[in-house]
C-alpha positions in Angstrom: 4.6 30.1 11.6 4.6 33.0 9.2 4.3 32.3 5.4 7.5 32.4 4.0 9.0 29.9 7.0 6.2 27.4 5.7 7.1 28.0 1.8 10.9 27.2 2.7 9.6 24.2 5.2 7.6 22.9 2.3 9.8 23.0 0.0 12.5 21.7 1.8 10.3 18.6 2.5 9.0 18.0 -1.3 12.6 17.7 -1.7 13.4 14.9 1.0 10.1 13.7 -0.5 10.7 13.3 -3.7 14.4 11.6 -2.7 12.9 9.7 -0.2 10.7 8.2 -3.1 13.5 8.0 -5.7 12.1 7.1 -8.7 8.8 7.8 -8.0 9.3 11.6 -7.6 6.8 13.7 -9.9 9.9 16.0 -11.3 11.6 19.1 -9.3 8.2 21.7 -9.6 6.0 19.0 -8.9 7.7 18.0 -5.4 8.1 21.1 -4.8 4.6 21.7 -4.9 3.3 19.0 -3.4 6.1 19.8 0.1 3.9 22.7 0.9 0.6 20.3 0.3 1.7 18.0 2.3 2.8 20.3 5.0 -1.1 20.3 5.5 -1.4 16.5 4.7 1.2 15.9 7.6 -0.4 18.2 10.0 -4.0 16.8 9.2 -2.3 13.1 9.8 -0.5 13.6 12.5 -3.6 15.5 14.6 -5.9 12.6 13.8 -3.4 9.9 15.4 -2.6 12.3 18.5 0.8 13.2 17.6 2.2 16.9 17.5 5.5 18.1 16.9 7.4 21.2 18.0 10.1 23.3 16.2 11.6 23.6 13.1 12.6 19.7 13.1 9.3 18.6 14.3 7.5 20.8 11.4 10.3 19.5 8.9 9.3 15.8 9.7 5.8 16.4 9.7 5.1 18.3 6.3 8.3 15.5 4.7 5.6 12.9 6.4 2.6 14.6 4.4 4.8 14.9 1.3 5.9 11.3 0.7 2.3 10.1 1.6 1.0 12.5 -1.1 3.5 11.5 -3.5 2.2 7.5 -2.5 -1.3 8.1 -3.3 -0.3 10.6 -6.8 1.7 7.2 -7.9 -0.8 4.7 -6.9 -3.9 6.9 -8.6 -1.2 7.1 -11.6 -1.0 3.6 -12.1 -4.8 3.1 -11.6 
């Protein structure tokens, strides 16, 4: 996947992140940010249990999956 199509996936999934999350979101920027992180969060998860996806959906899934489990651990350390 070339850069920019991973910029727009990860943003796209920061923003089902952060609404997936309501109310523990990390603002606009912030989720944002941390879509395209947990693009690589998501891929890095997903290969450790065996799983793989394919296609644009597959990608979108997998980086929103990275996403809401970075924006878990932000709001857990947060709390901490």
């Amino acid at each position: 996947m070339n850069l920019i199509s991973f910029l727009i996936l990860g943003l796209i999934a920061g923003w089902l992140a952060g609404t997936i999350m309501k109310g523990r979101g990390a603002g606009m920027l912030v989720n944002l940010i941390l879509g395209v992180i947990g693009a690589y969060l998501g891929g890095f998860l997903f290969s450790l249990f065996g799983l793989s996806a394919h296609g644009f959906i597959g990608s979108l899934i997998t980086a929103t999956i990275g996403a809401v489990v970075l924006l878990f651990l932000i709001n857990v350390l947060k709390k901490a």
